[in-house]
Biopython code that builds the backbone (N, CA, C, O; Angstrom):
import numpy as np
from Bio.PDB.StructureBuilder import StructureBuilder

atoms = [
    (1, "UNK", "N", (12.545, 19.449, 10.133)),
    (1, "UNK", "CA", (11.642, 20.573, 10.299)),
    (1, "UNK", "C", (11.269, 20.720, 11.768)),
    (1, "UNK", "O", (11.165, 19.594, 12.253)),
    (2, "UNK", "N", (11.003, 21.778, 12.758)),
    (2, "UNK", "CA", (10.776, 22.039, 14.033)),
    (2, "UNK", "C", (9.370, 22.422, 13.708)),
    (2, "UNK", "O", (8.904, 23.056, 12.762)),
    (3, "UNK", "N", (8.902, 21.943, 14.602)),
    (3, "UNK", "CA", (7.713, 21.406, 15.323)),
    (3, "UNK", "C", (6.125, 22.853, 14.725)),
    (3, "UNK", "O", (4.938, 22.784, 14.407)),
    (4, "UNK", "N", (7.240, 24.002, 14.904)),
    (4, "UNK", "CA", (6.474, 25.075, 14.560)),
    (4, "UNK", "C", (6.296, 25.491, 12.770)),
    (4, "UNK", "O", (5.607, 26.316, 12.171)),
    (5, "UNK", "N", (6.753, 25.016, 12.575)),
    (5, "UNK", "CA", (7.340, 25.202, 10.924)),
    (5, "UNK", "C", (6.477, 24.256, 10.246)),
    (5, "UNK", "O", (6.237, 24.463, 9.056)),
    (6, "UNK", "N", (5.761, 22.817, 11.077)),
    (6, "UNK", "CA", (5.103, 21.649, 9.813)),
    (6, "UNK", "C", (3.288, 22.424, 10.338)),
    (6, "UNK", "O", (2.479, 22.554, 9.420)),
    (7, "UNK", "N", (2.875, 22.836, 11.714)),
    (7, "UNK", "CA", (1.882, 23.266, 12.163)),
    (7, "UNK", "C", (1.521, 24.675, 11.436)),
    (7, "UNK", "O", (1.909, 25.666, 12.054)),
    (8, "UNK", "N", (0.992, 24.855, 10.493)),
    (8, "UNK", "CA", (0.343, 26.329, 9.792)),
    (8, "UNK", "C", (-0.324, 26.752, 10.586)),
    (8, "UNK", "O", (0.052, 27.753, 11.196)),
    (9, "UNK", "N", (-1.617, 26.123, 10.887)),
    (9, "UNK", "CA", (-2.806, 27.085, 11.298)),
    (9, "UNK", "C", (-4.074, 25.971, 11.892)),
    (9, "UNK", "O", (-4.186, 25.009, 11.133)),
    (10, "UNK", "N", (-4.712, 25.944, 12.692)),
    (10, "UNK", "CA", (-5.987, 25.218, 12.407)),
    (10, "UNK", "C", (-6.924, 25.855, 11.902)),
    (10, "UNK", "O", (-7.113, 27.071, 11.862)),
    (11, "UNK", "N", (-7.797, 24.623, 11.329)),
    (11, "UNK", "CA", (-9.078, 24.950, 10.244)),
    (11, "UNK", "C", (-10.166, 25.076, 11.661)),
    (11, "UNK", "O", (-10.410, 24.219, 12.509)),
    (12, "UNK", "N", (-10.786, 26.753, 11.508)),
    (12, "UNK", "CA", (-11.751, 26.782, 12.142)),
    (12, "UNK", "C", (-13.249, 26.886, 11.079)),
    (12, "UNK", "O", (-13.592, 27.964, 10.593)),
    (13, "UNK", "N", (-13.842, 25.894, 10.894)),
    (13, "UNK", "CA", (-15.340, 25.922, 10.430)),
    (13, "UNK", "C", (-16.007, 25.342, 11.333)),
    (13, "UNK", "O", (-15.500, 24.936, 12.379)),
    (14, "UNK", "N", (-17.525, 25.208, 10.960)),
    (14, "UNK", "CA", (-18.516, 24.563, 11.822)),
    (14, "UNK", "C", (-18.264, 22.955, 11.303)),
    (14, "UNK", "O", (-17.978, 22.113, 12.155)),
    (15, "UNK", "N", (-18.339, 22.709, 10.391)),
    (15, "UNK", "CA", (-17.715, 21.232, 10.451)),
    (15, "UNK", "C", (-16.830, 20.743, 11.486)),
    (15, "UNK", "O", (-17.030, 19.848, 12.307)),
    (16, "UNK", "N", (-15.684, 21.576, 11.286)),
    (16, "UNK", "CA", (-14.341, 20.948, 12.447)),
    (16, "UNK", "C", (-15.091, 21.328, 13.699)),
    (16, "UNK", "O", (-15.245, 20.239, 14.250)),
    (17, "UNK", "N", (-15.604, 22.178, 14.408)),
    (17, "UNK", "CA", (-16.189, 22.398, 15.348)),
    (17, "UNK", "C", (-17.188, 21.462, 15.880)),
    (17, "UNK", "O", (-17.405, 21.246, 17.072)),
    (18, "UNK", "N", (-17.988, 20.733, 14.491)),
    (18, "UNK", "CA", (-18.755, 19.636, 15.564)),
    (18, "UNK", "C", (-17.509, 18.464, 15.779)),
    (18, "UNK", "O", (-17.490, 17.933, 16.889)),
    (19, "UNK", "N", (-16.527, 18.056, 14.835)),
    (19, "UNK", "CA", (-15.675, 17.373, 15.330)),
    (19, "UNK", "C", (-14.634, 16.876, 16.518)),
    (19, "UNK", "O", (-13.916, 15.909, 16.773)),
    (20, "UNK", "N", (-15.220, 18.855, 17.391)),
    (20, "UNK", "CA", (-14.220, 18.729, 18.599)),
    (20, "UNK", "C", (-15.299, 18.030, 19.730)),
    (20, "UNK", "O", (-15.065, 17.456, 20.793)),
    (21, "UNK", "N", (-16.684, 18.357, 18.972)),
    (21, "UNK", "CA", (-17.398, 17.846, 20.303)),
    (21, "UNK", "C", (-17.801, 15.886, 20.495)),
    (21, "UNK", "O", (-17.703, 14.963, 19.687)),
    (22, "UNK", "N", (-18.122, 15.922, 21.519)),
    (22, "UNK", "CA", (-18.101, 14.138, 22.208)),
    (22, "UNK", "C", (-16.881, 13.998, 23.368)),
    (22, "UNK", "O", (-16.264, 14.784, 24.086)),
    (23, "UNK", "N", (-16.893, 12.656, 23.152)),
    (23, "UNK", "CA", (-15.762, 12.233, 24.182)),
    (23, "UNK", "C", (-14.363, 11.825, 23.552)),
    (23, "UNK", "O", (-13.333, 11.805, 24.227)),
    (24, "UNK", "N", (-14.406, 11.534, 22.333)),
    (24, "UNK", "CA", (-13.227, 11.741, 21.287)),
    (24, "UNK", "C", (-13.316, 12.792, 20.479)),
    (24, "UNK", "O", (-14.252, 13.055, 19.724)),
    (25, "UNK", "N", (-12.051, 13.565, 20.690)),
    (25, "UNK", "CA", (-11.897, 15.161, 20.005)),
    (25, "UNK", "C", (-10.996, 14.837, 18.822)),
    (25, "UNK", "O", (-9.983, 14.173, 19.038)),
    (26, "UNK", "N", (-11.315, 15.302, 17.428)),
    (26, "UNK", "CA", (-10.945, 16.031, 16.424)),
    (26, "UNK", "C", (-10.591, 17.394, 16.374)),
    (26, "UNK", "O", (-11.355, 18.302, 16.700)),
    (27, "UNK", "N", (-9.026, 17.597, 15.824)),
    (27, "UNK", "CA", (-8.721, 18.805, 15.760)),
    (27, "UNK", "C", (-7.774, 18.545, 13.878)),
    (27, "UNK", "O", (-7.037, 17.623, 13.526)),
    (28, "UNK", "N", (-8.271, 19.863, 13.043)),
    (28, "UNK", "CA", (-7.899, 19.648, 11.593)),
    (28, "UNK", "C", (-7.347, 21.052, 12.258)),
    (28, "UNK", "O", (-7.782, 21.907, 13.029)),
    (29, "UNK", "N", (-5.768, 20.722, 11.290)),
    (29, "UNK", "CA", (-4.974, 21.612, 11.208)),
    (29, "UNK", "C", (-4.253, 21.520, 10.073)),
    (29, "UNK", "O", (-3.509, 20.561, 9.870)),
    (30, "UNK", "N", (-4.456, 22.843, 8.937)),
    (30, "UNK", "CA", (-3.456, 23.193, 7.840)),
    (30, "UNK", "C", (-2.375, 22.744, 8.139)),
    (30, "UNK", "O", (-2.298, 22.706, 9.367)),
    (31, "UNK", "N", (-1.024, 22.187, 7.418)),
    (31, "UNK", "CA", (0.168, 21.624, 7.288)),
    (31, "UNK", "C", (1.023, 21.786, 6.516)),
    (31, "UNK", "O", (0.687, 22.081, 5.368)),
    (32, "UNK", "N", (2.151, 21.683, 6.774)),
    (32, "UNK", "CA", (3.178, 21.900, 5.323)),
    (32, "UNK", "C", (3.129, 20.700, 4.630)),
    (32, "UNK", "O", (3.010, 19.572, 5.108)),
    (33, "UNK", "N", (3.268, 21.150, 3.026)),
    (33, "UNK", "CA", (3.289, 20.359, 2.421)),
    (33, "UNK", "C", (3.818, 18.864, 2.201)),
    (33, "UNK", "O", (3.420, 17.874, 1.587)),
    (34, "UNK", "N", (5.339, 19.319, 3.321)),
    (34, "UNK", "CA", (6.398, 18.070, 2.858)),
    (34, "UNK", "C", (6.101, 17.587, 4.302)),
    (34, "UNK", "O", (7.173, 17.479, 4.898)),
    (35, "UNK", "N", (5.185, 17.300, 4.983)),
    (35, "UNK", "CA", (5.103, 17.250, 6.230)),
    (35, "UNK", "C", (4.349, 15.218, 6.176)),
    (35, "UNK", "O", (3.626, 14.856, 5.248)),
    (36, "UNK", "N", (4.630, 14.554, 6.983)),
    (36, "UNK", "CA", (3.927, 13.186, 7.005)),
    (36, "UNK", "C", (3.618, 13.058, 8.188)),
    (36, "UNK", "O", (4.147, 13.683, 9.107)),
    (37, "UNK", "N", (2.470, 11.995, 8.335)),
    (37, "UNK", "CA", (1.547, 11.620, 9.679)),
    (37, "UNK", "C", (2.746, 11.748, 10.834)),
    (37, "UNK", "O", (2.595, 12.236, 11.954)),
    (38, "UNK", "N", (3.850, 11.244, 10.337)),
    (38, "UNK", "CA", (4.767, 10.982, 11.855)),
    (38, "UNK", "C", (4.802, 12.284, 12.640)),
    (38, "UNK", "O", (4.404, 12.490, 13.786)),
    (39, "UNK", "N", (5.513, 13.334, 11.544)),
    (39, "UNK", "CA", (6.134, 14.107, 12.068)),
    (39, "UNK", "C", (4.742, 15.373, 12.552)),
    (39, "UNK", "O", (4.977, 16.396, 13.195)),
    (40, "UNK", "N", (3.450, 14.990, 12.088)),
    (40, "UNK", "CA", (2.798, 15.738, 12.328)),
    (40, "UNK", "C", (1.975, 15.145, 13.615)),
    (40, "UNK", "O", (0.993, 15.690, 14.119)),
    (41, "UNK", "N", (2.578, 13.911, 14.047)),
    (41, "UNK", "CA", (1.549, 13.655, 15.249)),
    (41, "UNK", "C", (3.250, 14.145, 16.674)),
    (41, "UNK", "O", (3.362, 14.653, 17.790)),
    (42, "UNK", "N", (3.811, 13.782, 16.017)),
    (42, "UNK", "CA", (4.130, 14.418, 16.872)),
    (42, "UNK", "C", (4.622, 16.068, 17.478)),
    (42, "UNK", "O", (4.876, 16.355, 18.647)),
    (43, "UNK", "N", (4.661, 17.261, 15.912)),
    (43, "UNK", "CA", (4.178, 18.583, 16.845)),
    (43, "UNK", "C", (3.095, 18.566, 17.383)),
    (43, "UNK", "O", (3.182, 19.048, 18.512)),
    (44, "UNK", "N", (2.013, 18.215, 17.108)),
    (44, "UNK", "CA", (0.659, 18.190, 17.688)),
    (44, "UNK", "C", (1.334, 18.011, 19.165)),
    (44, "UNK", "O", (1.755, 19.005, 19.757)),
    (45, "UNK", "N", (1.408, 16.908, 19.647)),
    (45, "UNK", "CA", (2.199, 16.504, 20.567)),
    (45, "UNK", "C", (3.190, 17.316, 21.748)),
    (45, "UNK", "O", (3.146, 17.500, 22.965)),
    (46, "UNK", "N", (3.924, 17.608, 20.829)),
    (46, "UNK", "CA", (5.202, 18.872, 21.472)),
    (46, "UNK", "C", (4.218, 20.164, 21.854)),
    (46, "UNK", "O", (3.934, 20.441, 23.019)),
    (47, "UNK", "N", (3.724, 20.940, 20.655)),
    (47, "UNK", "CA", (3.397, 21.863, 20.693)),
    (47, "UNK", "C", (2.063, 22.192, 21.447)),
    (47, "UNK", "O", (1.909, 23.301, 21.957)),
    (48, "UNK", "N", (1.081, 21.200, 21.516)),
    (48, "UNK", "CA", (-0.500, 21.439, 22.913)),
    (48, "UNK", "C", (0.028, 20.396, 24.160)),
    (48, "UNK", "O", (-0.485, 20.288, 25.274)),
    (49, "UNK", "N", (0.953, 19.824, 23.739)),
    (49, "UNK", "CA", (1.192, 18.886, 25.200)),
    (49, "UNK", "C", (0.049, 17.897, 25.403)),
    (49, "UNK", "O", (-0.461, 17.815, 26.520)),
    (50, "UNK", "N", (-0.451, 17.031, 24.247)),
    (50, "UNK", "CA", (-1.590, 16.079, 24.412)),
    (50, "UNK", "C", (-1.139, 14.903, 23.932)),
    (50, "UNK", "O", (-0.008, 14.732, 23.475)),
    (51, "UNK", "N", (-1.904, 14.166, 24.011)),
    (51, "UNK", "CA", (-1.381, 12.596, 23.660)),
    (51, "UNK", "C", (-2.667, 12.258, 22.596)),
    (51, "UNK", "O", (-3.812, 12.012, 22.977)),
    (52, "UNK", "N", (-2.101, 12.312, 20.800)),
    (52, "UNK", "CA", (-2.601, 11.539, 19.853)),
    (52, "UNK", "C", (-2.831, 10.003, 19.459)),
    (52, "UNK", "O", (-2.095, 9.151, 19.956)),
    (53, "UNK", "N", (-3.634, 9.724, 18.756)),
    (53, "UNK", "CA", (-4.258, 8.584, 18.569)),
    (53, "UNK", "C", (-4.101, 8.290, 17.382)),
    (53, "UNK", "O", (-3.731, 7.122, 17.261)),
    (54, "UNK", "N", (-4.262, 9.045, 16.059)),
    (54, "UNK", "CA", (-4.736, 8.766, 14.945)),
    (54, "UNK", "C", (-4.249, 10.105, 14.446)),
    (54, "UNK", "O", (-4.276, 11.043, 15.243)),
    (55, "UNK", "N", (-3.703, 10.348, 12.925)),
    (55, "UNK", "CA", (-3.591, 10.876, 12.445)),
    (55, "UNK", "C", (-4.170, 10.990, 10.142)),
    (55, "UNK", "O", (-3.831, 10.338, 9.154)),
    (56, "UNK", "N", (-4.683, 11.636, 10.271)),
    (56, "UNK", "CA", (-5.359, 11.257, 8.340)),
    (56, "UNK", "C", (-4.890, 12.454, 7.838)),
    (56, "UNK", "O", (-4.978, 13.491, 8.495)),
    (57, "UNK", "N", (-4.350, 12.405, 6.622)),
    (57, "UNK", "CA", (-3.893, 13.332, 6.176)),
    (57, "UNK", "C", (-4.292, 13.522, 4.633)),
    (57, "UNK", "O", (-4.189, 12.587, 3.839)),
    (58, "UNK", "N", (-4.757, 14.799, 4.261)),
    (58, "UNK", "CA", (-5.330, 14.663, 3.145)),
    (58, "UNK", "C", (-5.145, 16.087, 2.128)),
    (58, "UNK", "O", (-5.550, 17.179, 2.527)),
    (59, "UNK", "N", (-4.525, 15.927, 0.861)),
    (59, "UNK", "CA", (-4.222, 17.091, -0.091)),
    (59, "UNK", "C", (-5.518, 17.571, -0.760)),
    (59, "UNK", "O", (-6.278, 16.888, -1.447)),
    (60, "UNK", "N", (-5.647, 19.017, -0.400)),
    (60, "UNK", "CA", (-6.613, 19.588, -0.738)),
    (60, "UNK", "C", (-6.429, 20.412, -2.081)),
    (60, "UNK", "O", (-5.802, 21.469, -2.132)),
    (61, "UNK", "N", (-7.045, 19.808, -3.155)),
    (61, "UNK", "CA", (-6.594, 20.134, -4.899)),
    (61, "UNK", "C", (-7.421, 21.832, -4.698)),
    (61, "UNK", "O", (-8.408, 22.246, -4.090)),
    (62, "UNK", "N", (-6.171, 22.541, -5.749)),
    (62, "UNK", "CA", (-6.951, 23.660, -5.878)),
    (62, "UNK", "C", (-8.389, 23.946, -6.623)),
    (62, "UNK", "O", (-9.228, 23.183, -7.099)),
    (63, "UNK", "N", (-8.328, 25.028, -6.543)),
    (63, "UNK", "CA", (-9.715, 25.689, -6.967)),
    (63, "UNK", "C", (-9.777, 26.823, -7.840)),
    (63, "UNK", "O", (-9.202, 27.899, -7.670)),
    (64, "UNK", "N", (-10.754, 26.388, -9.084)),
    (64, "UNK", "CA", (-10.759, 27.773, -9.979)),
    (64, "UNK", "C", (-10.555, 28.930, -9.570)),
    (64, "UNK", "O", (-10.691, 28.912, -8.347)),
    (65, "UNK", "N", (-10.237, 30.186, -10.018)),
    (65, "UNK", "CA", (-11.011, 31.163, -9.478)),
    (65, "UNK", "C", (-10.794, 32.421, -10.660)),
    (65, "UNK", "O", (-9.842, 32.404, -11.441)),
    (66, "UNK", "N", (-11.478, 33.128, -10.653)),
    (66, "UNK", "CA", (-11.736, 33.994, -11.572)),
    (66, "UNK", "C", (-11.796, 35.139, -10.895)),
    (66, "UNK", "O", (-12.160, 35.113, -9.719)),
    (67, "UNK", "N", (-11.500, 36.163, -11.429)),
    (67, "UNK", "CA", (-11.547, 38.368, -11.079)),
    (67, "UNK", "C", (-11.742, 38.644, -12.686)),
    (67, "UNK", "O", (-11.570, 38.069, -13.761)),
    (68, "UNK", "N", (-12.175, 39.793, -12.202)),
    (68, "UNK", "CA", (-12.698, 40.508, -13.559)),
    (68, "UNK", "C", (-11.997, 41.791, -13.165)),
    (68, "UNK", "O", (-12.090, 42.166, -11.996)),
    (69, "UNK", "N", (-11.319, 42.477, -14.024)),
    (69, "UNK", "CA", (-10.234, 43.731, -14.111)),
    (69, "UNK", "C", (-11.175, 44.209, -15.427)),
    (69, "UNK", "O", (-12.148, 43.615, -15.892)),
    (70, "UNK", "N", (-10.620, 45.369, -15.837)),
    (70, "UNK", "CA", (-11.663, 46.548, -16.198)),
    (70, "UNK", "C", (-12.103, 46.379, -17.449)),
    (70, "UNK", "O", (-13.142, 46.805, -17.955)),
    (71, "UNK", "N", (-10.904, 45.468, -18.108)),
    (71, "UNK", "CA", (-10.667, 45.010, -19.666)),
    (71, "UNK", "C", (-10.948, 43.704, -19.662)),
    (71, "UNK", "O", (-11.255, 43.341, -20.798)),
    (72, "UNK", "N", (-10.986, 42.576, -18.633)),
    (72, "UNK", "CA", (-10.663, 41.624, -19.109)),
    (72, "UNK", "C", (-11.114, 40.591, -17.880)),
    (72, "UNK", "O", (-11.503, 41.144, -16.851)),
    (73, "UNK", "N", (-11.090, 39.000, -17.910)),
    (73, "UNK", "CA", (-11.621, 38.416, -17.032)),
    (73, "UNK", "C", (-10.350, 37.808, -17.052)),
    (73, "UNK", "O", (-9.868, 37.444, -18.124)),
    (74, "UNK", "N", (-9.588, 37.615, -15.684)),
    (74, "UNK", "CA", (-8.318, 36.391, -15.632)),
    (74, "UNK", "C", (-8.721, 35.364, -14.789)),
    (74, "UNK", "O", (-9.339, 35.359, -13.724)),
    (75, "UNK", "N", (-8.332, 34.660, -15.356)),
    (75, "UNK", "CA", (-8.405, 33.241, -14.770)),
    (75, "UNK", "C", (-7.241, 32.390, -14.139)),
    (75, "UNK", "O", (-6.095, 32.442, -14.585)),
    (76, "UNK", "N", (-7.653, 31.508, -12.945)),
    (76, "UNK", "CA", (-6.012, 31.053, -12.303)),
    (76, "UNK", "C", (-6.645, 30.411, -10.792)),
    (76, "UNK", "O", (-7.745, 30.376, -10.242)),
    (77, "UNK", "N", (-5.633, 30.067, -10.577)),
    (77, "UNK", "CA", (-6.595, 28.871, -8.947)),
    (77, "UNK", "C", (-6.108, 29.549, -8.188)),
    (77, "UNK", "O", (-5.298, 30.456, -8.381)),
    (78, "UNK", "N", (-6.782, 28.987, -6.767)),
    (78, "UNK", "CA", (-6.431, 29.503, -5.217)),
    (78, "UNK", "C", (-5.249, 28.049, -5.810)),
    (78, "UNK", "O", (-5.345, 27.247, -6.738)),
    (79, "UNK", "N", (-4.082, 28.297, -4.611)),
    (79, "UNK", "CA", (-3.492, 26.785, -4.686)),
    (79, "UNK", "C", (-3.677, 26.145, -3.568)),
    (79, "UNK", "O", (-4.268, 26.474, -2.540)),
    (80, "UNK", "N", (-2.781, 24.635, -4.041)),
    (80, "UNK", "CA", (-3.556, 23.139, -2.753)),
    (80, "UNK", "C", (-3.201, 23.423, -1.391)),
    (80, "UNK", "O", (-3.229, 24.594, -1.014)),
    (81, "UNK", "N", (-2.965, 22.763, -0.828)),
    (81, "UNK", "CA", (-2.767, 22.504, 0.522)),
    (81, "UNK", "C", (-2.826, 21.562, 1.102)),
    (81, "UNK", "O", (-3.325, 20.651, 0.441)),
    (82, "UNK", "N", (-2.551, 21.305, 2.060)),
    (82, "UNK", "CA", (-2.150, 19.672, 2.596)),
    (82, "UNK", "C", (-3.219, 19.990, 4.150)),
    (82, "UNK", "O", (-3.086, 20.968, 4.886)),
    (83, "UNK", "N", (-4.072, 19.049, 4.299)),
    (83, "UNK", "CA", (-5.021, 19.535, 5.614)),
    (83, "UNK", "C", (-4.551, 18.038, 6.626)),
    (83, "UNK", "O", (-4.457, 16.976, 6.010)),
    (84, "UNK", "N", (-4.376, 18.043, 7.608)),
    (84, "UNK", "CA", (-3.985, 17.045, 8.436)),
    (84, "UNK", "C", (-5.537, 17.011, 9.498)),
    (84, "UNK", "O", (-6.367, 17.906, 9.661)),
    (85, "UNK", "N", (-5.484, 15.583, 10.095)),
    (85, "UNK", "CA", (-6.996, 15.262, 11.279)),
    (85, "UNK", "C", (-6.487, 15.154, 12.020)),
    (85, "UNK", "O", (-5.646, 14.382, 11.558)),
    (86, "UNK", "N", (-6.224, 15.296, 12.968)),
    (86, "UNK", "CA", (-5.649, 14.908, 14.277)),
    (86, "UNK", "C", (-6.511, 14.407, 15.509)),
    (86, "UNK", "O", (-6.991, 15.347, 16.142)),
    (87, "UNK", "N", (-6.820, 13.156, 15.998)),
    (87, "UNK", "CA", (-7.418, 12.634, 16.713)),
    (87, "UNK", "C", (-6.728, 12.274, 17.899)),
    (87, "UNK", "O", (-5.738, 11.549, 17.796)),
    (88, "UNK", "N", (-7.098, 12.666, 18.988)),
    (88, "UNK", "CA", (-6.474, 12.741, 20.202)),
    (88, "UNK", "C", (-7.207, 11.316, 21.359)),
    (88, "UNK", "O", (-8.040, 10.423, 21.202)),
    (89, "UNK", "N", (-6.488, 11.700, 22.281)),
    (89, "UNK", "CA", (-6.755, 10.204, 23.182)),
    (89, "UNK", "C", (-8.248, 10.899, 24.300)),
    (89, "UNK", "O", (-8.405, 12.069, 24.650)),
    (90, "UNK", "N", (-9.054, 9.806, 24.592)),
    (90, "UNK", "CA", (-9.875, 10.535, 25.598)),
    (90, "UNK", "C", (-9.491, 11.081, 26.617)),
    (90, "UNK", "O", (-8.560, 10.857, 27.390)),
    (91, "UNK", "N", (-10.622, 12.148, 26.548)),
    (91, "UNK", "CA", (-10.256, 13.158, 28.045)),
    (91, "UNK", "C", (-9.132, 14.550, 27.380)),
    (91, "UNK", "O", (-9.453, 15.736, 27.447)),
    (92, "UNK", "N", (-8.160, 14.173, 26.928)),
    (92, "UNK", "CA", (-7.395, 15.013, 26.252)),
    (92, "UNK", "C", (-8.137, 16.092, 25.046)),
    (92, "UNK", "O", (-8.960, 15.614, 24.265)),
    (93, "UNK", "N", (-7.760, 17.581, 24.978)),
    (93, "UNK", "CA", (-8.156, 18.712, 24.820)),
    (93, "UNK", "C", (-7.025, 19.723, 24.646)),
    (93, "UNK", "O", (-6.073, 19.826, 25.419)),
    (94, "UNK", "N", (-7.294, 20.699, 23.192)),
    (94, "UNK", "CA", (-6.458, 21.192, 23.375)),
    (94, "UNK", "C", (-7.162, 23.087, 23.564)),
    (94, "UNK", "O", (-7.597, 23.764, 22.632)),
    (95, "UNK", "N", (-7.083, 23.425, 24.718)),
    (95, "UNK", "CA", (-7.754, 24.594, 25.625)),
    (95, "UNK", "C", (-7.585, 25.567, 24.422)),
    (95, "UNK", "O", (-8.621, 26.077, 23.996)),
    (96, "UNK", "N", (-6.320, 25.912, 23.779)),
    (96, "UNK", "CA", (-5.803, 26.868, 22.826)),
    (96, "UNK", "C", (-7.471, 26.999, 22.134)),
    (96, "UNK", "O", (-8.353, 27.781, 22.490)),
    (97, "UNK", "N", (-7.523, 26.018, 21.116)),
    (97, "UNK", "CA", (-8.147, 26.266, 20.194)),
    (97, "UNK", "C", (-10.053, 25.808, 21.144)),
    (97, "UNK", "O", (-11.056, 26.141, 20.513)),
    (98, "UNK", "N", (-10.190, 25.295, 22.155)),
    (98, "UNK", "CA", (-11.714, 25.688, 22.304)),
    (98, "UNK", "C", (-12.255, 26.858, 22.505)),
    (98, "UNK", "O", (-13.469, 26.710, 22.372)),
    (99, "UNK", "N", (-12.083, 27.602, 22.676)),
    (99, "UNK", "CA", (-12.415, 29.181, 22.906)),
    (99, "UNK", "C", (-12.812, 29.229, 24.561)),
    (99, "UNK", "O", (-13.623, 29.965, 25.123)),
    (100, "UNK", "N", (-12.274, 28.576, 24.912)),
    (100, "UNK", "CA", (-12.285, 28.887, 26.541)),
    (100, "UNK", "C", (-11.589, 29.405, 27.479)),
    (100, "UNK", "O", (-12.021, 29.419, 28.632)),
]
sb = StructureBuilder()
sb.init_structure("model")
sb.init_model(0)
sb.init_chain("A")
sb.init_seg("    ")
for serial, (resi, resn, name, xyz) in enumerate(atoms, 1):
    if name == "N":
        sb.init_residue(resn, " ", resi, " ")
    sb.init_atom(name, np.array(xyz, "f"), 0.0, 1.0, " ", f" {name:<3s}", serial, name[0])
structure = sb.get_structure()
């Protein structure tokens, strides 16, 4: 898999956001499914040009969800997802995603 293909998206909430702050930065980024710590520390890597530390990786089970249509209530989940942590070395930052 290339480098761009295991990297989806990063998770922007206020959670991950206090995670970027201190002197050791956290960055959570959505992942492909078939994707493992290796290969995901190193797009991190390729793709912001930073040097990782730690990688946790964790499957996020779906979630009910329900709509109501005019006749009827259907029922059916959002589906999972695979969320990766990515912990980087001090001093290291990745500019993309601080809003700077």
């Amino acid at each position: 898999m290339d480098a761009n293909q295991i990297i989806i998206e990063p998770v922007l909430t206020e959670k991950t956001n206090d995670m970027r702050t201190g002197s050791v930065k956290k960055y959570v980024f959505k992942v492909d499914p078939r994707a493992n710590k290796i290969q995901i520390r190193d797009a991190v890597e390729k793709i912001f040009n930073v040097k990782t530390t730690k990688c946790s990786v964790v499957t996020v089970k779906a979630k009910p969800r329900t709509t109501r249509t005019k006749t009827k209530w259907i029922r059916g989940e959002k589906g999972s997802w695979k969320k990766a942590i990515v912990t980087l070395s001090e001093g290291d930052k990745i500019n993309e995603l601080e809003g700077a």
